[in-house]
Backbone as CSV, one residue per row, in Angstrom:
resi,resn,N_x,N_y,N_z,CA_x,CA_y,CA_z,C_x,C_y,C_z
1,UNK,6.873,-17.790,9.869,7.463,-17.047,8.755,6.498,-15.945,8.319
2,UNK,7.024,-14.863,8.642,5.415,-13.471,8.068,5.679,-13.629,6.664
3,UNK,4.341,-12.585,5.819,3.829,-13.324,4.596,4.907,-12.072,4.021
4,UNK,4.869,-12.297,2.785,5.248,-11.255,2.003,4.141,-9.697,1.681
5,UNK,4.245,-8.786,2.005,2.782,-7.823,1.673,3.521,-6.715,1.082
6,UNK,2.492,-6.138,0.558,2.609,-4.977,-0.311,1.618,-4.085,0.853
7,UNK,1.315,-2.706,1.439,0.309,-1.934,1.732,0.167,-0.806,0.937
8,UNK,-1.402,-0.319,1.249,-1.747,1.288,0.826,-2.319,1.519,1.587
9,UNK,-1.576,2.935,2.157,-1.561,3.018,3.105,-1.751,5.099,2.784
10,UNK,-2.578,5.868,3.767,-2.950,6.986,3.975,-1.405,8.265,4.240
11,UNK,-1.045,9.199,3.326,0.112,9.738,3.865,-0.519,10.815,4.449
12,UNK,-0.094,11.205,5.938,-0.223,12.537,6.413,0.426,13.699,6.456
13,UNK,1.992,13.190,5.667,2.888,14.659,5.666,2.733,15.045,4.418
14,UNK,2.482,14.128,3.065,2.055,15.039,1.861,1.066,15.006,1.497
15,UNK,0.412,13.888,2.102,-1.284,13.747,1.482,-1.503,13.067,0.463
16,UNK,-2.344,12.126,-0.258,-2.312,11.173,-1.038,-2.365,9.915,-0.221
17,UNK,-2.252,8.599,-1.095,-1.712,7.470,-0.729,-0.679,6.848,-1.151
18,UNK,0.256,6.159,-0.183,1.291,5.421,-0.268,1.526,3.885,-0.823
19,UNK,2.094,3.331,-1.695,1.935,1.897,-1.443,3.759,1.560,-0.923
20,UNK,3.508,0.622,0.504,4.658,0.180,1.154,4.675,-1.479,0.946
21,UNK,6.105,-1.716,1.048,6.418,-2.792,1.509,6.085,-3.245,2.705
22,UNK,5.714,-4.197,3.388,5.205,-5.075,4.392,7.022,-4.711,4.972
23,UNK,6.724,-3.745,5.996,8.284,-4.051,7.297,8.993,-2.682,6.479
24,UNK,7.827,-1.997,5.535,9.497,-1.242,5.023,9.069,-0.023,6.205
25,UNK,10.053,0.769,5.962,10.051,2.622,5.885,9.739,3.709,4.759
26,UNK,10.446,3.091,3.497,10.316,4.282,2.555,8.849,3.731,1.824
27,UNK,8.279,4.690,1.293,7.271,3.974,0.170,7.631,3.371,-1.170
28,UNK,7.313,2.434,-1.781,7.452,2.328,-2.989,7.253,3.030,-4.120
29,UNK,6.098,3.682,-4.041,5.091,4.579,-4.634,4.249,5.401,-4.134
30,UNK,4.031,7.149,-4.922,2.886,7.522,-3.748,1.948,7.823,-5.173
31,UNK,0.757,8.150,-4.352,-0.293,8.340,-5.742,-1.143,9.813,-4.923
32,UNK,-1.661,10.328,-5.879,-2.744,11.492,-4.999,-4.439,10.554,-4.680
33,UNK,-4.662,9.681,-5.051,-5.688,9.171,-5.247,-5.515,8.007,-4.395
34,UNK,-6.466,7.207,-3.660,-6.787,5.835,-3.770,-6.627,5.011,-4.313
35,UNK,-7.755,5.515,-5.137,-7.431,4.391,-6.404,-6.499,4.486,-6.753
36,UNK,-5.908,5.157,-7.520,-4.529,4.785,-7.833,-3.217,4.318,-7.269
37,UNK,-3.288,4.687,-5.945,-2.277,3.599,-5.658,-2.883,2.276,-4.889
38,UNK,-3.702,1.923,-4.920,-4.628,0.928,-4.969,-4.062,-0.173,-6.402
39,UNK,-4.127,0.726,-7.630,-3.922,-0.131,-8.463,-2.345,-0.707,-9.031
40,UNK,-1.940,0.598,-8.407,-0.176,0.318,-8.807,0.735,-0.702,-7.506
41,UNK,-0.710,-0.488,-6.563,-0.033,-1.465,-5.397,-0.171,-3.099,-5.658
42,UNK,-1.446,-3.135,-6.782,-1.822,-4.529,-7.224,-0.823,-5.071,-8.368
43,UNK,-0.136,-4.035,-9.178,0.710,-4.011,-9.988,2.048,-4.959,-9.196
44,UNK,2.364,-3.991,-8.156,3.449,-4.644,-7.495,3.389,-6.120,-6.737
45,UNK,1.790,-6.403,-6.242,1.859,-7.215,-5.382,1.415,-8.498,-7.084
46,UNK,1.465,-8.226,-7.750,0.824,-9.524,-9.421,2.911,-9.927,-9.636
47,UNK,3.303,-8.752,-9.380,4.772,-9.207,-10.282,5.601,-9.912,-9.063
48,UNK,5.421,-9.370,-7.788,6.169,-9.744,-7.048,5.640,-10.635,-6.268
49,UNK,4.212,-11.166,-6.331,3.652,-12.306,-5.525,3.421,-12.204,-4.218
50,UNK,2.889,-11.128,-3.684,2.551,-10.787,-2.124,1.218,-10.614,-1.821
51,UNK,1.008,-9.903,-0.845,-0.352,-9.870,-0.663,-0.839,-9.088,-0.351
52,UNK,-1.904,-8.179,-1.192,-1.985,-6.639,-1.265,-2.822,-6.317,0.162
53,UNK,-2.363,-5.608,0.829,-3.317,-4.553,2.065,-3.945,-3.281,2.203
54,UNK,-5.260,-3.259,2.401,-5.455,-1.760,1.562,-6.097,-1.123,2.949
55,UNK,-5.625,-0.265,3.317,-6.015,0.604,4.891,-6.640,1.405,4.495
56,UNK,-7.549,2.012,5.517,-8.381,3.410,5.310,-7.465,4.205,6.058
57,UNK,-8.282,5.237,6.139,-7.692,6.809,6.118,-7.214,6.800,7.792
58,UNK,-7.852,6.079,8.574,-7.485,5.812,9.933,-6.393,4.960,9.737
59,UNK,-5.752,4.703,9.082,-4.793,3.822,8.966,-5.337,2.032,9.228
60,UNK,-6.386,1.919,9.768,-6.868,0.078,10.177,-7.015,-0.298,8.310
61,UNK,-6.852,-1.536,8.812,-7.042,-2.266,7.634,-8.759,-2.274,7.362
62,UNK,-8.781,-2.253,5.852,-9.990,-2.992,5.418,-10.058,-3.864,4.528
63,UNK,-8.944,-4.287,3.844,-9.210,-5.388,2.968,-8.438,-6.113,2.258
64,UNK,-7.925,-7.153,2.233,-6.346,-7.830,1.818,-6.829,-8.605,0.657
């Protein structure tokens, strides 16, 4: 059964960061910052109970 996840994830067509659903397409949220969608991705993953993924700019993961 895969887990439930939230990601933030690097955008290359507008620039900023994204936070996605685990399997989605669209973003949930985009932020110009890191941090910030870093934090609105923790927002989503506290209410909805998942498990936050936070990628670098290469897109690999660094830290769940």
């Amino acid at each position: 059964m895969p887990r439930n996840t939230h990601h933030v994830v690097p955008n290359p067509e507008r620039g900023g960061w994204d936070v996605k659903r685990g399997g989605g397409e669209r973003a949930s949220a985009h932020a110009e910052t890191k941090a910030e969608a870093e934090k609105i991705g923790r927002e989503f993953s506290q209410k909805q109970r998942t498990e936050l993924v936070i990628h670098g700019k290469n897109g690999q993961i660094q830290r769940s």
